[in-house]
mmCIF file of the N, C-alpha and C atoms, coordinates in Angstrom:
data_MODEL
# 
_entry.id   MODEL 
# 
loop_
_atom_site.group_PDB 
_atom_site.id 
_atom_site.type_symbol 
_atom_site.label_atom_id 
_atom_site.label_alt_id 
_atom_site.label_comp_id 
_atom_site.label_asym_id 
_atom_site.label_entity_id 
_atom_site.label_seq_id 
_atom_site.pdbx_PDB_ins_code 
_atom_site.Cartn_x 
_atom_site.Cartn_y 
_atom_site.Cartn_z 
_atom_site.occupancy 
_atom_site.B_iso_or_equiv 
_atom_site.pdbx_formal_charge 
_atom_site.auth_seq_id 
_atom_site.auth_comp_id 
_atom_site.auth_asym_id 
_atom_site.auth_atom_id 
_atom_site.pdbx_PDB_model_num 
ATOM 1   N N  . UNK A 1 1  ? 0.843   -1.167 0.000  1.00 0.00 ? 1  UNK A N  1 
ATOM 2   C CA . UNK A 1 1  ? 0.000   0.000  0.000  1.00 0.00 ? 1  UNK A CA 1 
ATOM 3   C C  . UNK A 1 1  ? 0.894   1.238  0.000  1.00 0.00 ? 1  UNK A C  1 
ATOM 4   N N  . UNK A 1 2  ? 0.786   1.770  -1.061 1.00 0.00 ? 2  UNK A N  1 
ATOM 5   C CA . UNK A 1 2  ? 1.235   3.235  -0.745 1.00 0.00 ? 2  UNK A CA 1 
ATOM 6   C C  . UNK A 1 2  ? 0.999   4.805  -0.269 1.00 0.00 ? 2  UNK A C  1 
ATOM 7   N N  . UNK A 1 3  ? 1.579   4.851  0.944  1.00 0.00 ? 3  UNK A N  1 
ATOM 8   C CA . UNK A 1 3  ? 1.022   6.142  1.910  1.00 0.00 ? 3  UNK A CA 1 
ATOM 9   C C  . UNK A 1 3  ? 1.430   7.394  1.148  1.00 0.00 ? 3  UNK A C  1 
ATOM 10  N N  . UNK A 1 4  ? 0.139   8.028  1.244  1.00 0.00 ? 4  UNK A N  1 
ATOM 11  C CA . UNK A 1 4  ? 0.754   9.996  1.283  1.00 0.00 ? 4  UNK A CA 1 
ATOM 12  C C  . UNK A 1 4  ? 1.230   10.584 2.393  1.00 0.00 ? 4  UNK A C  1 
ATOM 13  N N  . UNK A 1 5  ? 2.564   10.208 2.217  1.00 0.00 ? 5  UNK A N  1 
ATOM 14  C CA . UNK A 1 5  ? 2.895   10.770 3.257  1.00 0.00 ? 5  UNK A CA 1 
ATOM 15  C C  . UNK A 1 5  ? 2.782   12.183 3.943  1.00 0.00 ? 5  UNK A C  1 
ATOM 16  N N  . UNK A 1 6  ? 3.086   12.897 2.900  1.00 0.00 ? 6  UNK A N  1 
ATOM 17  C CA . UNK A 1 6  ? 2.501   14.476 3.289  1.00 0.00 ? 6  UNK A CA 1 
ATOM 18  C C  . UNK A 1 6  ? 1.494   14.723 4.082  1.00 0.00 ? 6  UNK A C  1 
ATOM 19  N N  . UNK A 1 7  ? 0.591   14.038 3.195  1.00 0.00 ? 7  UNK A N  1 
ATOM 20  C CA . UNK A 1 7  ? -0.929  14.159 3.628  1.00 0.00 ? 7  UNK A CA 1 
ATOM 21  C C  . UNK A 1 7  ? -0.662  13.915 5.122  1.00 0.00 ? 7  UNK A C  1 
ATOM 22  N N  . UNK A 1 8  ? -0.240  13.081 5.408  1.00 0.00 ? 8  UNK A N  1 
ATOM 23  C CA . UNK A 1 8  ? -0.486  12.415 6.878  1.00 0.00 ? 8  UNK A CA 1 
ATOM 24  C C  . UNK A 1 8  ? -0.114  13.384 7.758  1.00 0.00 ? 8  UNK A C  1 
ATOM 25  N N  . UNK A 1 9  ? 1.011   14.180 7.490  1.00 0.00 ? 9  UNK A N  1 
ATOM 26  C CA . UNK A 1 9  ? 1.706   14.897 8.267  1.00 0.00 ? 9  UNK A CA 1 
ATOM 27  C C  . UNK A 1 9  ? 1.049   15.943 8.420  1.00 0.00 ? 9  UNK A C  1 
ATOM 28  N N  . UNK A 1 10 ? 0.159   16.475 7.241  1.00 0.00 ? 10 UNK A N  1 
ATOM 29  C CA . UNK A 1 10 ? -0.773  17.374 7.170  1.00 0.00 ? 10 UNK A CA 1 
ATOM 30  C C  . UNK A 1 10 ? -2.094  17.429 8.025  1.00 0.00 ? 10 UNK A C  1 
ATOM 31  N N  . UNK A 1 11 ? -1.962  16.496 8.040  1.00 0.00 ? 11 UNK A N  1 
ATOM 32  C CA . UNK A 1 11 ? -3.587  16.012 9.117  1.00 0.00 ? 11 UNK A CA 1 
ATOM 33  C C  . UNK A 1 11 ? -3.389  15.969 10.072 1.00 0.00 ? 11 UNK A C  1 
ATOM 34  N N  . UNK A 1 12 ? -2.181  15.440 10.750 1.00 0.00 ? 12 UNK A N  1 
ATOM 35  C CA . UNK A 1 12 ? -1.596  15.043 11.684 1.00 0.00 ? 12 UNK A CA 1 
ATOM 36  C C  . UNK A 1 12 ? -1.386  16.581 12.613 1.00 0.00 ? 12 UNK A C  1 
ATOM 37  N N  . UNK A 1 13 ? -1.133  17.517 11.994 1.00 0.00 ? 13 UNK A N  1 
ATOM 38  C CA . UNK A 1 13 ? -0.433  18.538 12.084 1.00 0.00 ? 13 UNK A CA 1 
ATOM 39  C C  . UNK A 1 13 ? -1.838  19.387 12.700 1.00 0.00 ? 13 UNK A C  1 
ATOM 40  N N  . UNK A 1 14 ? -2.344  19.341 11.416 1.00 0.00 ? 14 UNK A N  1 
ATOM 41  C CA . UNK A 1 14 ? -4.262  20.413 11.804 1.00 0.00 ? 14 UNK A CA 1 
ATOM 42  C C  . UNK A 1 14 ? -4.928  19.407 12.611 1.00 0.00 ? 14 UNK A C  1 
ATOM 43  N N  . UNK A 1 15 ? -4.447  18.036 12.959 1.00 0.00 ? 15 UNK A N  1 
ATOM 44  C CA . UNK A 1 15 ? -4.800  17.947 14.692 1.00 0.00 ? 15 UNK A CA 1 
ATOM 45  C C  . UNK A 1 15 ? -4.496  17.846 15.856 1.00 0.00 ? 15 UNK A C  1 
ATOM 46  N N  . UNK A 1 16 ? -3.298  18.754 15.764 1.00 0.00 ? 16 UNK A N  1 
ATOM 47  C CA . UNK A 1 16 ? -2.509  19.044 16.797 1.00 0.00 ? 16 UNK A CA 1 
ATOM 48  C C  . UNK A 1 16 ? -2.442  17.866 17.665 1.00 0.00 ? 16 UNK A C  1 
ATOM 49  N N  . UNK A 1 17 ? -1.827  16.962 16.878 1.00 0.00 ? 17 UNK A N  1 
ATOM 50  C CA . UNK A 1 17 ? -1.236  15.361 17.310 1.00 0.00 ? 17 UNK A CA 1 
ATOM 51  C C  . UNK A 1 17 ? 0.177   15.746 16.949 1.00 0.00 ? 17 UNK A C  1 
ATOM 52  N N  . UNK A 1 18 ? 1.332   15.043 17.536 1.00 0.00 ? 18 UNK A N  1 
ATOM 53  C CA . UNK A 1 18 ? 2.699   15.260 18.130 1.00 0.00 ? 18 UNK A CA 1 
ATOM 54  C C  . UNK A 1 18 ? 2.891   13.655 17.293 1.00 0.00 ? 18 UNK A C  1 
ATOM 55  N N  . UNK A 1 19 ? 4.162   13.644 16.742 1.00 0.00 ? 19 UNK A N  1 
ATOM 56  C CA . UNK A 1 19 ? 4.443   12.479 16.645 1.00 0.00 ? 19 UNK A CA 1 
ATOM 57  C C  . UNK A 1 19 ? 4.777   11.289 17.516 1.00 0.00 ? 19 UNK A C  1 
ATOM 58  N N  . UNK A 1 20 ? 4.842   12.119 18.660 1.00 0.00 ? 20 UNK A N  1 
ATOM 59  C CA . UNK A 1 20 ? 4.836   10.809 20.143 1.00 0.00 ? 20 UNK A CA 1 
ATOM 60  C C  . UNK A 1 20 ? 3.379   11.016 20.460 1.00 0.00 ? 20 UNK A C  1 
ATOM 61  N N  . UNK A 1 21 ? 2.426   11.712 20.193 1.00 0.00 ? 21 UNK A N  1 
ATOM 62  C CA . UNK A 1 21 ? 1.184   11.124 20.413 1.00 0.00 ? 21 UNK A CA 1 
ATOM 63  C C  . UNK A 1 21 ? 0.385   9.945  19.204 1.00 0.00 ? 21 UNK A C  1 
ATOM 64  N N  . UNK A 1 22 ? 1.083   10.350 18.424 1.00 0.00 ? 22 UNK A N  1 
ATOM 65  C CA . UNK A 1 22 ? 0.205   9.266  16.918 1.00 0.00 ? 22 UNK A CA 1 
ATOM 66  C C  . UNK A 1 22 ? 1.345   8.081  17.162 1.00 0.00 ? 22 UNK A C  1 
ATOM 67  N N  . UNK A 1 23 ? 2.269   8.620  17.574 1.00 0.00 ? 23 UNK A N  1 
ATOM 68  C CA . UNK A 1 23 ? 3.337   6.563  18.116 1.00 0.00 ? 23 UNK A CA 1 
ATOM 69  C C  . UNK A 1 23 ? 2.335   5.928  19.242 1.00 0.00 ? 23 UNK A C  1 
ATOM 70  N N  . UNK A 1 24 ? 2.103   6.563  20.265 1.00 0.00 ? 24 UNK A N  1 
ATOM 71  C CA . UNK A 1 24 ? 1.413   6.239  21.208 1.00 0.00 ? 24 UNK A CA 1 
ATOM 72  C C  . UNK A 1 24 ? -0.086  5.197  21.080 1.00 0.00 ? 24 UNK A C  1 
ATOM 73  N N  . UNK A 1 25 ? -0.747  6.790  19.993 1.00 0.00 ? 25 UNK A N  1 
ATOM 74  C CA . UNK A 1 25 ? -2.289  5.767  19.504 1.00 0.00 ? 25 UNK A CA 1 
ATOM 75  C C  . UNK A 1 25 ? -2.222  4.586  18.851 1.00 0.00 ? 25 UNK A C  1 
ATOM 76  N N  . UNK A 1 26 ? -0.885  4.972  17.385 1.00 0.00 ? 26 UNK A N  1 
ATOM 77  C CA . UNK A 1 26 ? -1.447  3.608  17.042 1.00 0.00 ? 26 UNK A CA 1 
ATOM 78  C C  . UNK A 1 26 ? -0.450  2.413  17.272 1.00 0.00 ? 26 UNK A C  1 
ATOM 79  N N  . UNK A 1 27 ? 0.715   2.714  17.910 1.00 0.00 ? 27 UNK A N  1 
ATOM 80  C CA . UNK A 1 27 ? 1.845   1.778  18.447 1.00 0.00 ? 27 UNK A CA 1 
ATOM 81  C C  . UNK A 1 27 ? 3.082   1.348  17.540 1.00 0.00 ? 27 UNK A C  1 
ATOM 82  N N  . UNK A 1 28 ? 2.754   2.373  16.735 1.00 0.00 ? 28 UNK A N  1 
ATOM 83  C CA . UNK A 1 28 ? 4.045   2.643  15.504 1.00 0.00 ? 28 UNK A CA 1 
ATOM 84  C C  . UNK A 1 28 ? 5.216   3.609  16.154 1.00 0.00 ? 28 UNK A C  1 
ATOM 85  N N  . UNK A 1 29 ? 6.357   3.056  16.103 1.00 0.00 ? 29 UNK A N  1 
ATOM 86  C CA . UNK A 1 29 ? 7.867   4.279  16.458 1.00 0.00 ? 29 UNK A CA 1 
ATOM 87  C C  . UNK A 1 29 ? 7.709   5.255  15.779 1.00 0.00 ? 29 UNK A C  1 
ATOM 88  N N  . UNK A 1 30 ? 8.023   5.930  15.943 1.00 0.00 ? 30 UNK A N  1 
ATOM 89  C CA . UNK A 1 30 ? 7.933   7.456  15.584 1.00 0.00 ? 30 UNK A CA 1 
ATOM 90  C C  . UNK A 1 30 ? 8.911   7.314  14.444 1.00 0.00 ? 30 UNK A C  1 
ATOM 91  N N  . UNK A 1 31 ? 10.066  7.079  14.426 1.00 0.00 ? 31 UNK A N  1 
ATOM 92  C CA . UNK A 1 31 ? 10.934  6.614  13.445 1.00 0.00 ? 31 UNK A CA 1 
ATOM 93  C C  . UNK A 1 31 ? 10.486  6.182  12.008 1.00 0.00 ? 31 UNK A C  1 
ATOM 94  N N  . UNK A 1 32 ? 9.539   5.289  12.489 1.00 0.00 ? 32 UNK A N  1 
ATOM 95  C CA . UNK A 1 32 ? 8.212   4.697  11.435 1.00 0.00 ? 32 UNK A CA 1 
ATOM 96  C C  . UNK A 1 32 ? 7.514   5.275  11.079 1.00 0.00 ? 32 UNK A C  1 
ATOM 97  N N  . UNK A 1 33 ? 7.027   6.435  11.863 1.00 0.00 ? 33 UNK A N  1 
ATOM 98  C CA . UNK A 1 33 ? 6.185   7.619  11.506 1.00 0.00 ? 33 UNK A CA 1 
ATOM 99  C C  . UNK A 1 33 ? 6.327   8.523  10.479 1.00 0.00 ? 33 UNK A C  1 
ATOM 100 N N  . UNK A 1 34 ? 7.684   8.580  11.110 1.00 0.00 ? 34 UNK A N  1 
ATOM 101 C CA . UNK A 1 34 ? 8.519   10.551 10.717 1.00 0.00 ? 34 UNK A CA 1 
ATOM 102 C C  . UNK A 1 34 ? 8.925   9.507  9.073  1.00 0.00 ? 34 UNK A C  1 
ATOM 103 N N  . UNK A 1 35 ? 9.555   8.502  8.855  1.00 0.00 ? 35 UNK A N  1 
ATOM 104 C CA . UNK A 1 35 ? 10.042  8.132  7.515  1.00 0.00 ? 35 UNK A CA 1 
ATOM 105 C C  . UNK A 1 35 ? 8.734   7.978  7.090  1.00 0.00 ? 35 UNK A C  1 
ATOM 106 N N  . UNK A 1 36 ? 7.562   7.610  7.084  1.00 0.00 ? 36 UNK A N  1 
ATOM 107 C CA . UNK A 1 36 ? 6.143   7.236  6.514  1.00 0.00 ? 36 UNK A CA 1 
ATOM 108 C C  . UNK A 1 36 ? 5.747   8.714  6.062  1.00 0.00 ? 36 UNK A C  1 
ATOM 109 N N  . UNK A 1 37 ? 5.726   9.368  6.884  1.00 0.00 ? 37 UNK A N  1 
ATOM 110 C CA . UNK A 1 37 ? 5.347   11.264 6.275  1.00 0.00 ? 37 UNK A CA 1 
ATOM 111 C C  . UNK A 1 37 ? 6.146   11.582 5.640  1.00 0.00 ? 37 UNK A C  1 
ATOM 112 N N  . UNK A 1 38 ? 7.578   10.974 5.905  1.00 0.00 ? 38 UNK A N  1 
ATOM 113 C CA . UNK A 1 38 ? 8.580   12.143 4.468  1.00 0.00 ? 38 UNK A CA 1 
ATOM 114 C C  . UNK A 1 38 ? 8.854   11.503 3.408  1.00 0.00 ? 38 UNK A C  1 
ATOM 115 N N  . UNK A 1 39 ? 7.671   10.445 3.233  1.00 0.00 ? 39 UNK A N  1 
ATOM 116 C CA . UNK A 1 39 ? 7.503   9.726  1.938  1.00 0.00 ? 39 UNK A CA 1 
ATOM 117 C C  . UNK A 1 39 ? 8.611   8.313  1.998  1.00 0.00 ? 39 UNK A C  1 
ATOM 118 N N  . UNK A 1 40 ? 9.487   8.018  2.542  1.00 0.00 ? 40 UNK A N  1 
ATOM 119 C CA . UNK A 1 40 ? 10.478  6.905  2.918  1.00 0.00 ? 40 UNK A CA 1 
ATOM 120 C C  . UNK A 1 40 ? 10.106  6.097  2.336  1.00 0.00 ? 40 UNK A C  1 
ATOM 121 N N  . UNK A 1 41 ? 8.905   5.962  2.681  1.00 0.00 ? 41 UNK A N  1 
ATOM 122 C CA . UNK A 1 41 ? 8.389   4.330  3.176  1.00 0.00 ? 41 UNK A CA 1 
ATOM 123 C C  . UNK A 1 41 ? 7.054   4.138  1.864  1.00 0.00 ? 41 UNK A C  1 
ATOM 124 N N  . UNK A 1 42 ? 7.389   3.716  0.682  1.00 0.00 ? 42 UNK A N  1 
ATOM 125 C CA . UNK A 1 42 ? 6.580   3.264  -0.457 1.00 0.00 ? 42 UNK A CA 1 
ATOM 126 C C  . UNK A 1 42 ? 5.767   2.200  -0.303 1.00 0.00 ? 42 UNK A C  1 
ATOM 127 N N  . UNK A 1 43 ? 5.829   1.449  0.577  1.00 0.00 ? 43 UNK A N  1 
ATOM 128 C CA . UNK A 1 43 ? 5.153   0.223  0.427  1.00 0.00 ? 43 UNK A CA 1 
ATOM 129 C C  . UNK A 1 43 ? 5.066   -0.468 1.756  1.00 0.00 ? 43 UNK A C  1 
ATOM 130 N N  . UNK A 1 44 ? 3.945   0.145  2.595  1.00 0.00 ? 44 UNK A N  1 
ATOM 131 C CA . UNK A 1 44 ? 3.602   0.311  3.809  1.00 0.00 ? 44 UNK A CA 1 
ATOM 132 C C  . UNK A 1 44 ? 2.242   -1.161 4.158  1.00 0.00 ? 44 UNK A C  1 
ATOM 133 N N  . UNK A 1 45 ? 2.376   -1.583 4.906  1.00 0.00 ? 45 UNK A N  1 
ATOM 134 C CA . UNK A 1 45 ? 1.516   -2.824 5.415  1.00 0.00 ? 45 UNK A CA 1 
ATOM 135 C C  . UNK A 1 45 ? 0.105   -1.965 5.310  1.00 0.00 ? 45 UNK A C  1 
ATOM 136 N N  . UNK A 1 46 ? -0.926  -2.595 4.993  1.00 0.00 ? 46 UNK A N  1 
ATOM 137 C CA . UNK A 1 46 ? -2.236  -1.591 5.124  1.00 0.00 ? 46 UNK A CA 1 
ATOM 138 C C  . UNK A 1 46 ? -2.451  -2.117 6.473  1.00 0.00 ? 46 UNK A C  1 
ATOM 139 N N  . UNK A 1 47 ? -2.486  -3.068 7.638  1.00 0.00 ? 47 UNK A N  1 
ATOM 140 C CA . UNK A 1 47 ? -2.740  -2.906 8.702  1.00 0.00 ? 47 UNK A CA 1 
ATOM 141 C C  . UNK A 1 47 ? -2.089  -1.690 9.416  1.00 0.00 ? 47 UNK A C  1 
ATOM 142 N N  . UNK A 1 48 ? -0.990  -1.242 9.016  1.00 0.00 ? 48 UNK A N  1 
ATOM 143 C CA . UNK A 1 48 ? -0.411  -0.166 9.663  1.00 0.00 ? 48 UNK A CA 1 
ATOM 144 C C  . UNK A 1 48 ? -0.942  0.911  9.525  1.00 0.00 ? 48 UNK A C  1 
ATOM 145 N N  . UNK A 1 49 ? -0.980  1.450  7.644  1.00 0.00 ? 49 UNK A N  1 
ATOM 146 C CA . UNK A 1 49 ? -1.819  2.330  7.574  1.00 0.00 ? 49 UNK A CA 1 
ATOM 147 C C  . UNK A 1 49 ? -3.100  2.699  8.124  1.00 0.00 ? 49 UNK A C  1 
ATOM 148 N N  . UNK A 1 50 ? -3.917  1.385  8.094  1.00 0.00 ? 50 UNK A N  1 
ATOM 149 C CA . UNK A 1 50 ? -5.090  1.710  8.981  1.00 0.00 ? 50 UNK A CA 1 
ATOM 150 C C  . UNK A 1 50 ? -5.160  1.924  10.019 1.00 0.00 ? 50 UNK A C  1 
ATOM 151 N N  . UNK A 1 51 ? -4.071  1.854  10.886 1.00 0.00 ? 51 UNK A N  1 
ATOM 152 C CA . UNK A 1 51 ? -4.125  2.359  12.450 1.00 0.00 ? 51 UNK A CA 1 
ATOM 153 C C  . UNK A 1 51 ? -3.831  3.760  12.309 1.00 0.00 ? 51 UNK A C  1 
ATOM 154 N N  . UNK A 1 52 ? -2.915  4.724  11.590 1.00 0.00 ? 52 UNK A N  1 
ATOM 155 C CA . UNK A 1 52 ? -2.515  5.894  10.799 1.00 0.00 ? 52 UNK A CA 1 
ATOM 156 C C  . UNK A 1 52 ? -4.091  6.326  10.644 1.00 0.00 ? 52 UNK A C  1 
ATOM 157 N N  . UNK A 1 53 ? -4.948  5.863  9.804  1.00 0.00 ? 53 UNK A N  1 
ATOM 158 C CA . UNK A 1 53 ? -6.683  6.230  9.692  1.00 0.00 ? 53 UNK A CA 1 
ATOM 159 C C  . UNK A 1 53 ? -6.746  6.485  10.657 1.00 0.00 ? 53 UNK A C  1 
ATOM 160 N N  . UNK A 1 54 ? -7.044  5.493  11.137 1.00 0.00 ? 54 UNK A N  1 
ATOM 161 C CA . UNK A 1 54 ? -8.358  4.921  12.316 1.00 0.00 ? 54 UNK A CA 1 
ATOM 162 C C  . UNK A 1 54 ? -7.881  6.319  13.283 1.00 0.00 ? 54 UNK A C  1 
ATOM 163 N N  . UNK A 1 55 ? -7.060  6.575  13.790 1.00 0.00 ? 55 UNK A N  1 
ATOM 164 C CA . UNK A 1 55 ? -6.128  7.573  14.952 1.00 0.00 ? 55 UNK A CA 1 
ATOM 165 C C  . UNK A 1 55 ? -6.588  8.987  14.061 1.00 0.00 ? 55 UNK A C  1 
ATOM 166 N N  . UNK A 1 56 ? -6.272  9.258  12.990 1.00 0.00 ? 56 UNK A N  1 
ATOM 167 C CA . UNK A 1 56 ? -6.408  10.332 12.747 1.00 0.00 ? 56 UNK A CA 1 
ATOM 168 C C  . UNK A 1 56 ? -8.005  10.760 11.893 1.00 0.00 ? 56 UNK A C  1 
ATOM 169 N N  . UNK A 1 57 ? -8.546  9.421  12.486 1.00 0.00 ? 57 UNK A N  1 
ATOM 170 C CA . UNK A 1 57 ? -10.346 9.808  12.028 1.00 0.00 ? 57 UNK A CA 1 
ATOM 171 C C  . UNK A 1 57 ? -10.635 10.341 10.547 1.00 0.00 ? 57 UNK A C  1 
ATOM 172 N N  . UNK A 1 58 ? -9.903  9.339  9.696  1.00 0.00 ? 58 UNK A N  1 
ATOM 173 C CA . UNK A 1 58 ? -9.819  9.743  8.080  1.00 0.00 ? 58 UNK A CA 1 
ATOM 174 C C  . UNK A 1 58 ? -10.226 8.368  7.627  1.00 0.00 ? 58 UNK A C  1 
ATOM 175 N N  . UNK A 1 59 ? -10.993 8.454  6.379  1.00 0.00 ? 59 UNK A N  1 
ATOM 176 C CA . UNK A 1 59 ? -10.867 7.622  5.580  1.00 0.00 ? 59 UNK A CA 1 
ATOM 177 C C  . UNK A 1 59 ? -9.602  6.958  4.922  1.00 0.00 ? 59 UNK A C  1 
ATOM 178 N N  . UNK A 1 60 ? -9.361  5.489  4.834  1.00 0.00 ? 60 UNK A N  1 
ATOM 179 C CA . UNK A 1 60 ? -8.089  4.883  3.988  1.00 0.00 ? 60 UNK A CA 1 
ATOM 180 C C  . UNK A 1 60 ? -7.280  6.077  2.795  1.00 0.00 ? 60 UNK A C  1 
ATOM 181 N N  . UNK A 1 61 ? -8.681  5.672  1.736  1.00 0.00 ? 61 UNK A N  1 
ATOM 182 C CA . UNK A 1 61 ? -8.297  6.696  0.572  1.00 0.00 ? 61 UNK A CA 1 
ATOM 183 C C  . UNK A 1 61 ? -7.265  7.731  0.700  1.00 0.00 ? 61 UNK A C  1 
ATOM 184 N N  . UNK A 1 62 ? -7.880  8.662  1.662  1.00 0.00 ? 62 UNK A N  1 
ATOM 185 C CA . UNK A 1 62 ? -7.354  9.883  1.607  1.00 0.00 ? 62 UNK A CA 1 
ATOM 186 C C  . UNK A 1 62 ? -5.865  9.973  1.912  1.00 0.00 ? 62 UNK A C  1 
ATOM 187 N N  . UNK A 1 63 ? -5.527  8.887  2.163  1.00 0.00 ? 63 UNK A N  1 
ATOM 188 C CA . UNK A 1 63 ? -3.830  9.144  3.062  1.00 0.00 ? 63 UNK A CA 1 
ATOM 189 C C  . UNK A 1 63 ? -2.962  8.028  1.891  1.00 0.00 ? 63 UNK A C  1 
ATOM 190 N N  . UNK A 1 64 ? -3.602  7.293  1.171  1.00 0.00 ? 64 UNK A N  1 
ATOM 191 C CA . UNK A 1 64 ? -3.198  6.943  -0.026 1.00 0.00 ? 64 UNK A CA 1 
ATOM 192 C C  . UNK A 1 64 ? -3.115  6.604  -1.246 1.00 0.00 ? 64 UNK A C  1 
ATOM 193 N N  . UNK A 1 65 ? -2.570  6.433  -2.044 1.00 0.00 ? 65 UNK A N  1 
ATOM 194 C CA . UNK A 1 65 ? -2.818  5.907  -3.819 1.00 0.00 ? 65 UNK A CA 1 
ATOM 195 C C  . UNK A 1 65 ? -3.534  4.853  -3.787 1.00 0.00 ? 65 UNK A C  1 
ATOM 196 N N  . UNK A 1 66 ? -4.184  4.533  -3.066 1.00 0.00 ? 66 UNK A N  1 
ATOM 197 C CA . UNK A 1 66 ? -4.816  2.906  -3.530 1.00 0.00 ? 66 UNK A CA 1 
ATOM 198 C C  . UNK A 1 66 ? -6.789  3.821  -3.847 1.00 0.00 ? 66 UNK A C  1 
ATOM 199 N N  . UNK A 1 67 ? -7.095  3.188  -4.353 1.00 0.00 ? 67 UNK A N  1 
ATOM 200 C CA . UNK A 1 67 ? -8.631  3.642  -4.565 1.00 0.00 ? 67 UNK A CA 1 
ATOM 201 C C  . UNK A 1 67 ? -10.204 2.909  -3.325 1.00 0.00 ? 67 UNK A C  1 
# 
């Protein structure tokens, strides 16, 4: 699955979530995080991504290329 990463960071950002608070919710390292938003990371587990959703109260779609 491939993440927007931007996007994420973008959302992430206008909800004044901290990257040690979105490690926290969905139990991803921040490390994992911060490379997933600056695009790093092309080909991301969709269970992961969906915890990335689910935490930041978005639809799948929106945070990536898949339809």
């Amino acid at each position: 699955m491939k993440p927007k990463g931007p996007t994420i960071r973008t959302i992430r950002e206008a909800r004044n979530m901290s990257l040690r608070g979105l490690e926290k919710r969905t139990g991803l390292s921040r490390g994992y995080l911060s490379r997933l938003e600056r695009g790093e990371i092309t080909d991301a587990g969709e269970d992961k991504v969906q915890r990335v959703a689910t935490e930041l109260n978005v639809d799948l779609p929106l945070i990536t290329f898949e339809e």
